[in-house]
N, C-alpha and C positions, 0 to 999 in steps of 0.2 A: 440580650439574645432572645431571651424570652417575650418580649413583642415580637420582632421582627422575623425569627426562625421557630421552628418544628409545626408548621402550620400544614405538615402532613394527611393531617387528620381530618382539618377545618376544608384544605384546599384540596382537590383533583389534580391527579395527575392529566397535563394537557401538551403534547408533542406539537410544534412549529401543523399547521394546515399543508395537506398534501394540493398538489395541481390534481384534478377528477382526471385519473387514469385513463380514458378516453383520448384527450387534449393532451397528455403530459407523454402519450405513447407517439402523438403525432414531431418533436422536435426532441433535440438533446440538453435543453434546457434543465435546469437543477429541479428539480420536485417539489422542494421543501420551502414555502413561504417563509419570511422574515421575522423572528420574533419580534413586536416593539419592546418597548422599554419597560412597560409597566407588566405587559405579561413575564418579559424574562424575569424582573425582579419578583413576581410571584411566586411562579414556578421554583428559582431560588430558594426560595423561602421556604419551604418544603422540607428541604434540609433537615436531618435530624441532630447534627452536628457531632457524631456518637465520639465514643470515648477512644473506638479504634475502629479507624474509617478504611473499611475495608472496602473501598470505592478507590482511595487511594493507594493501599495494599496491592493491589492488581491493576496498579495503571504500569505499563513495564517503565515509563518515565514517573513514576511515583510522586502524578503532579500534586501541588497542595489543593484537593479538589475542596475540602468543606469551608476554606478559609475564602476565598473567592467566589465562593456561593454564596455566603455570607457578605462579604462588599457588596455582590450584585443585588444583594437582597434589600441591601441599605440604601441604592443608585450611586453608591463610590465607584465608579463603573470604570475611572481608568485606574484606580487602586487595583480593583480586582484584574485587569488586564496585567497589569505591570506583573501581578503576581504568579498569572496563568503563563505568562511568557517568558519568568525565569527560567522553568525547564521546561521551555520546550519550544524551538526552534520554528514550529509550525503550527500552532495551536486552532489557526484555525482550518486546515485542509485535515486534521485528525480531530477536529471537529463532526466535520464531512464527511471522511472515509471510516475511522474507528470502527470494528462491530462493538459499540459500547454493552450491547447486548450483553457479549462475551467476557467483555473487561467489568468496567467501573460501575456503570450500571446494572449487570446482571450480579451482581454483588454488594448492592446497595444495601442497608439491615432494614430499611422501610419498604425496599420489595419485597425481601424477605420475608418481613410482617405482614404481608398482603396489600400494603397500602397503594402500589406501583412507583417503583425509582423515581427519583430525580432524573430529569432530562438533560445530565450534565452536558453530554455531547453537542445539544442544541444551544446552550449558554455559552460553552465554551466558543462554539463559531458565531453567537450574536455576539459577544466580547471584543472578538479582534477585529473581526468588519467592524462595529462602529470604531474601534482604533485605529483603522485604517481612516473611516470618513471623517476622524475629526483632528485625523494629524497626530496621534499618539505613540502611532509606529518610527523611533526613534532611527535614526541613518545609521549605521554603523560604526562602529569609532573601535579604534584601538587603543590598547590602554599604554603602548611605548612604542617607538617605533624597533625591530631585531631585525640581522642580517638574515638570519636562517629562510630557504625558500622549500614550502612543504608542495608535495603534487599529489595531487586528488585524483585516480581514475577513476569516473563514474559519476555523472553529473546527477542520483538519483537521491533520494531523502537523505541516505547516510553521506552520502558524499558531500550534500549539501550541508547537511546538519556539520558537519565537521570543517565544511571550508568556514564557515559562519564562526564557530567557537577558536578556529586556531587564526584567524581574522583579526577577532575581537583582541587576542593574546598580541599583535603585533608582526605574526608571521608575514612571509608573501607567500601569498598561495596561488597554485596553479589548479584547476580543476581541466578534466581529458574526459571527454566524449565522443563515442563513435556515432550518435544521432544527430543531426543542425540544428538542436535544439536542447536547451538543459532540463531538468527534471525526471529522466530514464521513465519510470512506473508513472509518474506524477503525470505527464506530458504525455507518453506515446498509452499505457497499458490500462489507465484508470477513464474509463467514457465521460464525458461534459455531465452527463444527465446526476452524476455524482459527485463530479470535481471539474467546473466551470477553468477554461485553461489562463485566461484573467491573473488569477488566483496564483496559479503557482509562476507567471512571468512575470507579478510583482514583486516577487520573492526573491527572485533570480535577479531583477533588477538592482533590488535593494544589494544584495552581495557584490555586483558587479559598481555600484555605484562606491559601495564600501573596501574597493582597490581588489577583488577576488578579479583575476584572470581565467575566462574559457572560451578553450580550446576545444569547437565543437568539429564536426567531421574525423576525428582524430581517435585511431581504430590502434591498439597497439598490439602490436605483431605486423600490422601492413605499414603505418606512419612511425614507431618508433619501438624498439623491445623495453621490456620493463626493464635492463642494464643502461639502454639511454636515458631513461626517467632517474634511475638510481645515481646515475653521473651527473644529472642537471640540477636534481634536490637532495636536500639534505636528511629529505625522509618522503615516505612513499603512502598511499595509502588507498589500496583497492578497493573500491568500493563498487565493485560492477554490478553486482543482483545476481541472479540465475534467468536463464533463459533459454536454456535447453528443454526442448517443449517433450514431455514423456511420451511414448507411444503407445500404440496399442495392439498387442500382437494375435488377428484378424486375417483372416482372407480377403482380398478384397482391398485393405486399408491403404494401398499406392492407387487408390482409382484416382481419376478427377476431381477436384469438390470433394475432398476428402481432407478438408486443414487444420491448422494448431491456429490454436485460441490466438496469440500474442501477435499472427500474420493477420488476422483477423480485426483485430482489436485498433493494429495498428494502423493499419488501410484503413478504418475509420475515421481514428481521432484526426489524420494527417487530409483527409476529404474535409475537415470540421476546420481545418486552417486552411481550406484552400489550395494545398498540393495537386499537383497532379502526380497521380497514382494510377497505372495503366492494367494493374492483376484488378482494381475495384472496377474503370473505366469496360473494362472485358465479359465482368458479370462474374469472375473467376474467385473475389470476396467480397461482392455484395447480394448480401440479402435477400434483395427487392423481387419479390413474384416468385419466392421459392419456397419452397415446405422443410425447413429448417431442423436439421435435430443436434444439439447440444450434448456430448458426452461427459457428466461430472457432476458433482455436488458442492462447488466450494465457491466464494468470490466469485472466481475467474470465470468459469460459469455462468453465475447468476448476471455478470455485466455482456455477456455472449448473447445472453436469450434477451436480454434486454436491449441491445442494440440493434440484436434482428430486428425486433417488433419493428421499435423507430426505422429503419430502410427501407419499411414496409415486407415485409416476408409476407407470406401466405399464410402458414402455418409454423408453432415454433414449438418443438418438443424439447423438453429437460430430459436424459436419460441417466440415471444414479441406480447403482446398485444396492444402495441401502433406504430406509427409510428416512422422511424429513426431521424426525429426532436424532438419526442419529450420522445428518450427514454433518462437515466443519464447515459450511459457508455461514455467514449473519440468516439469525432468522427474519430477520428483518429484510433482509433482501430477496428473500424468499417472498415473501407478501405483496412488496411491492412485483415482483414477477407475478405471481398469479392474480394480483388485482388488472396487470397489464395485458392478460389474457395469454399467458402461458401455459401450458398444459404438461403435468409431471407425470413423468413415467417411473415412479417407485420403484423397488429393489427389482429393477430390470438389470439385465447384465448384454451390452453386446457379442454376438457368435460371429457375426461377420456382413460385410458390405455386397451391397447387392446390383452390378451395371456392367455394362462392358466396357466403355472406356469412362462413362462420369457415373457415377453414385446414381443410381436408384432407389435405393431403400436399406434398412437395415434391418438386417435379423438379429432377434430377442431372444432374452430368457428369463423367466420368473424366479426369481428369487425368495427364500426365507433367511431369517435371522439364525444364527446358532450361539455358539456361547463368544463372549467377549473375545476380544484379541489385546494387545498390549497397552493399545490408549484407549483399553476402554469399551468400545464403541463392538456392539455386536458383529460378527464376520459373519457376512453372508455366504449363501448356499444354496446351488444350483435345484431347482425343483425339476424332476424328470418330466418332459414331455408338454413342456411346457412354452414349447417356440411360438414366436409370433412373428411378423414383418410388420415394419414402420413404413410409410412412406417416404424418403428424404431424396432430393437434389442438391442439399448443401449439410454436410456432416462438418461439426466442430469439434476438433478434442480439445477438452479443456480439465486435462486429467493430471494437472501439475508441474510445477517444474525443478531441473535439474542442474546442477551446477555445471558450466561448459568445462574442456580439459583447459586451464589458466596455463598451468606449466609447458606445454605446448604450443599454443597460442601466442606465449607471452614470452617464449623462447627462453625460457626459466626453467630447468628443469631443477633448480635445487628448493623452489619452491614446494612446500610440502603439502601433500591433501590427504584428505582424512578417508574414510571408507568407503564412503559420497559421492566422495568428489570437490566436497565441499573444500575451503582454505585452511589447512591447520594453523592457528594460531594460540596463543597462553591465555586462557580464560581471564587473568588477572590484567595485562600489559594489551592483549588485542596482536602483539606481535608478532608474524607467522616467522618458520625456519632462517629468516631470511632477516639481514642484523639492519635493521629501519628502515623493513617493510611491515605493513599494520596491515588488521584487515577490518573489514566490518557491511554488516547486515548482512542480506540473503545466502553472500558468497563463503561469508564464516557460517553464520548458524542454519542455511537452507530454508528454502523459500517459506516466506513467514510474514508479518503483518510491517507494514509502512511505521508506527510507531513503534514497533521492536527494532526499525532501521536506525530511526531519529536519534535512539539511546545510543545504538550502539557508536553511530557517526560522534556523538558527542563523547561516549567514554572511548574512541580512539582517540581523537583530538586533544584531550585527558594527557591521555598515554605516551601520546608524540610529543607533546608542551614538557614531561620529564624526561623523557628521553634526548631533547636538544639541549634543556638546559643541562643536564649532565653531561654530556661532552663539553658543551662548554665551559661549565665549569672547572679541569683542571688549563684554560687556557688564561680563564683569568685570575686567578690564583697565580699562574708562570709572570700575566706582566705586573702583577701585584710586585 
């Protein structure tokens, strides 16, 4: 270990080469050049390998990050794969998206030292591409073949992560989508310029080639209630997201060119396959030749202003009511927006929308910090006197999202939710009120990170795997 690893000291930290923001603002194309082989094994190598790897302490899949730093550091490089993709179902699209910032990396004990992190996030996605390019990515196999048939709503990381693991156990699984297309977040809500769409229909292939059935167009409350799903499988297991887009309550806010991120985002990606989409086709959410303003500080957001730019906009303002410390999106995504020529409007706060029938502009208000609130994070506070007007033709909100009403919807009403709105299910089992129905990601815990989905897709699937074999088991016991 001592060749090969703690070369912190000796070596720089060096992140994968960006495309010159110029160029990289002009297409949807991913940013981040290719690690080769001998840098990522470098980089690797940096590793301190400590005693308690608090890089893996805060991975919420608690991947084994120092031990396959460590492979890649030696060029055991499908050892180290094989390792990285025990847990975890996607290693390389949470490569891609992760704010590793936030997680593994911003909790490295060599950042901490000053030295700057390991670039575990960029390892982890040189890993599985070359897995991919060299045939390492194994087909899917079950390990017996069972009668039991599990159904999946929601073609999105958790649902996936979970058709994959109760796959692997022998199940037949059905996975239900209301999009023509699988991946939910992966597919429609995450921009190419982040997550190349490739990427996540190799993955869905791989499932589908590995006997997973989807069922895409398939909306339920219009194609079937969740009592039909409970009738056709032997267990059920929600996994829709959130996407009820928050509001903002504004004068003004029913004008024209007043939309939510997710109509936005989505009218994109679906231009980026080729769709015809007649609200982009209209001018009604694109971009291109307009003075742009962004409401929020989070992800959603920062992939908003960044997709204007690429449409070509005019002009594209960030608007957050807090400062860049202490907003939750990747700081890292923040950079690359202002290197893209985005322009932030710091602890502004919008008052209201300015046009008669399309968006004008919007009015401001300066803000200070005052004392913390619950997570932390200082709460802002209105400065008197201090209005201003934005110029804008196309307003974005991208202030969060909320969980839809399920039990309504899904013509469930014994279906339980929590305060939220969110799924009530047993922290332990994943189980909601409802006797083999599961829940899992956004729609249990509230809109949250793609690899907080992946876990939890897999500790359903967990959950379901004892819950079938326990009925079953007093039947074979009876023909015993």
């Amino acid at each position: 270990m001592a060749e090969r690893m703690l070369r912190f000291v000796s070596t720089h930290q060096q992140m994968p080469e960006k495309r010159p923001a110029d160029t990289r603002a002009q297409d949807f194309h991913e940013i981040y050049a290719e690690f080769i082989a001998a840098k990522a094994e470098e980089q690797a190598s940096r590793c301190s390998q400590c005693g308690v790897p608090f890089c893996q302490v805060h991975c919420p899949l608690h991947n084994n990050i120092p031990d396959w730093l460590k492979l890649t550091a030696e060029g055991r490089l499908e050892e180290a794969y094989e390792l990285s993709q025990s847990t975890n179902n996607m290693p390389e699209i949470c490569g891609r998206i992760c704010p590793q910032d936030r997680l593994c990396e911003g909790n490295c004990v060599i950042e901490k030292a000053g030295h700057g992190t390991v670039t575990i996030g960029a390892v982890e996605k040189y890993l599985t591409d070359t897995a991919w390019k060299n045939g390492w990515v194994k087909p899917l196999v079950h390990r017996r073949v069972r009668s039991e048939h599990a159904g999946i709503i929601g073609a999105g990381p958790a649902g996936l992560a979970a058709a994959e693991e109760l796959r692997r156990q022998g199940y037949k699984v059905t996975v239900y989508d209301r999009h023509d297309r699988a991946g939910g977040l992966l597919t429609y809500g995450i921009p190419s310029f982040k997550l190349e769409k490739d990427i996540v229909a190799r993955r869905v292939k791989r499932l589908e080639d590995g006997g997973v059935v989807f069922k895409l167009g398939f909306e339920v409350g219009r194609d079937g209630s969740l009592a039909d799903l409970r009738a056709q499988h032997d267990a059920v297991l929600i996994a829709t997201g959130t996407y009820k887009a928050r509001d903002i309550d504004a004068p003004g806010v029913a004008l024209n060119h007043v939309i939510d991120a997710m109509d936005f985002l989505i009218a994109s990606n679906r231009k980026g396959f080729g769709d015809a989409v007649p609200q982009f086709d209209n001018g009604a959410l694109d971009a291109k030749g307009k003075h742009v303003a962004v409401i929020g500080g989070g992800d959603t957001a920062m992939d908003c202003v960044r997709t204007a730019i690429r449409q070509g906009a005019e002009q594209v303002s960030c608007i957050y009511r807090r400062d860049m410390e202490n907003m939750p999106g990747s700081l890292r995504e923040v950079a690359n927006a202002d290197e893209e020529g985005i322009a932030f409007e710091w602890l502004t706060l919008p008052k209201g929308f300015l046009g008669k029938k399309k968006v004008s502009g919007v009015r401001l208000t300066r803000m200070r910090l005052g004392t913390p609130d619950r997570s932390g994070r200082k709460t802002p506070v209105e400065i008197a006197d201090s209005e201003f007007t934005l110029n804008a033709d196309l307003v974005i909100k991208a202030l969060g999202f909320d969980a839809e009403n399920l039990p309504q919807i899904f013509d469930a009403p014994g279906l339980g939710v929590s305060r939220s709105g969110t799924l009530s299910a047993d922290p332990k089992t994943l189980q909601t009120t409802m006797d083999g129905v599961f829940a899992a990601g956004d729609i249990m815990r509230g809109a949250s990170l793609v690899v907080w989905a992946i876990k939890d897709g897999r500790d359903a699937a967990a959950s379901i795997h004892k819950y079938l074999e326990a009925k079953a088991q007093p039947a074979l016991e009876a023909a015993e």
